[in-house]
C-alpha positions as semicolon CSV with decimal commas, in nm:
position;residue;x (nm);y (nm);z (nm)
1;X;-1,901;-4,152;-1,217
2;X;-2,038;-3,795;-1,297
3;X;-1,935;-3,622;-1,595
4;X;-1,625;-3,352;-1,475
5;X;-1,823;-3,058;-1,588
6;X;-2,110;-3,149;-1,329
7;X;-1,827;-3,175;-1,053
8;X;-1,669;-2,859;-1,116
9;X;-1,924;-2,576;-1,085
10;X;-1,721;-2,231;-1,180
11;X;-1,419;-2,133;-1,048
12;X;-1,396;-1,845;-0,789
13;X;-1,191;-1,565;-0,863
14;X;-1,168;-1,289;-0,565
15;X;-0,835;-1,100;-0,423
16;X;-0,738;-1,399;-0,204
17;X;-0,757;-1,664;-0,454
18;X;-0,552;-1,511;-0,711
19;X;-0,307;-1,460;-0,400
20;X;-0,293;-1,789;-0,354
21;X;-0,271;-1,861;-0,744
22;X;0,041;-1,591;-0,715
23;X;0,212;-1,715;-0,442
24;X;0,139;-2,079;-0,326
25;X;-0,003;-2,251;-0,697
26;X;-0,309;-2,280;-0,536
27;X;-0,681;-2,249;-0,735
28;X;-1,023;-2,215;-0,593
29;X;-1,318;-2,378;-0,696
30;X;-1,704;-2,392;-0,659
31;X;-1,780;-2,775;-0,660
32;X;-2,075;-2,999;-0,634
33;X;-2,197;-3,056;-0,263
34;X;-2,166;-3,384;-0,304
35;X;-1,891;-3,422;-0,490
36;X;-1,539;-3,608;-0,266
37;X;-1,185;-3,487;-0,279
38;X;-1,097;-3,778;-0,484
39;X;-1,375;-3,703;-0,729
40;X;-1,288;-3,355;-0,756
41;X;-0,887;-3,420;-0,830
42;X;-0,980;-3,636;-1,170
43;X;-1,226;-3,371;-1,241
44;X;-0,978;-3,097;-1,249
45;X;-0,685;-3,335;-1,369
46;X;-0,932;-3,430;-1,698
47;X;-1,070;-3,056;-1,760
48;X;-0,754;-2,852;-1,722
49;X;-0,476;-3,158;-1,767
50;X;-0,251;-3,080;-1,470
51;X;-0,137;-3,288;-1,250
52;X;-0,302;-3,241;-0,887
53;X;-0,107;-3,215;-0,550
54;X;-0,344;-3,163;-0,283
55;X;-0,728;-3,093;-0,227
56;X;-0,886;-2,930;0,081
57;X;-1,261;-2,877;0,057
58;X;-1,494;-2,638;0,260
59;X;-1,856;-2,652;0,304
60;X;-2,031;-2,349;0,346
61;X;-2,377;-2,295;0,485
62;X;-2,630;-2,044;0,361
63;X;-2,729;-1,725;0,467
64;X;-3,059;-1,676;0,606
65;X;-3,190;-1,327;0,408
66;X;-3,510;-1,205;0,467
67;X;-3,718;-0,961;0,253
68;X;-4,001;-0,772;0,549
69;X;-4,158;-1,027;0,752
70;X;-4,074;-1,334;0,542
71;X;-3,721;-1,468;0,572
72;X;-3,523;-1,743;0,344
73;X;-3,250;-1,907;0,268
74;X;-2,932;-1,889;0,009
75;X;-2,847;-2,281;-0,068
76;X;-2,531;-2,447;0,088
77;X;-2,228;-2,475;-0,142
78;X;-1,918;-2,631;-0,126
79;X;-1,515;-2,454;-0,234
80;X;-1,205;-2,667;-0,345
81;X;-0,895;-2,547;-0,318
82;X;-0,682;-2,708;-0,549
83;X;-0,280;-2,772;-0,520
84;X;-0,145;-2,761;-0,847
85;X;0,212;-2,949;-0,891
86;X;0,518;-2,696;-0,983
87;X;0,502;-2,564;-1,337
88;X;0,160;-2,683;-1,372
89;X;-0,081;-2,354;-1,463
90;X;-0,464;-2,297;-1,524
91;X;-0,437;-2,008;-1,804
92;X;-0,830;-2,001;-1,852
93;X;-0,925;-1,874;-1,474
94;X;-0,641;-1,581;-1,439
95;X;-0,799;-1,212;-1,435
């Protein structure tokens, strides 16, 4: 199994996350594209101890950027969202 830190990326803190940290006890995460939902649940439960409700994942693809004739392209990634049970809090992400 891969070490929790390498799992976990950074967490992602914009207006709608911290509306769903507000309102539903949800938290957002940048995770490892290869990382599963089961994998990412003991990653969060060992980091942050909390106990874990739910996970839904989202992969998102790349932009393609290009700089004059040349073009490119920004590296897929993959978000958590993380269910937290009632009561349970993750102090260190809040803004």
């Amino acid at each position: 199994m891969k070490h929790p830190r390498e799992i976990i990326v950074a967490p992602i803190v914009t207006e709608k996350s911290n509306t769903l940290n507000a309102t539903q006890n949800c938290y957002t995460f940048r995770v490892s594209v290869n990382a599963n939902k089961i994998e990412i649940r003991k990653a969060i439960e060992t980091i942050f101890n909390v106990s874990v409700v739910r996970v839904n994942t989202l992969c998102q693809n790349g932009k393609v950027k290009r700089m004059g004739r040349s073009s490119g392209k920004r590296a897929d990634w993959k978000k958590a969202i993380v269910k937290l049970k009632a009561g349970d809090k993750i102090s260190e992400i809040e803004v």
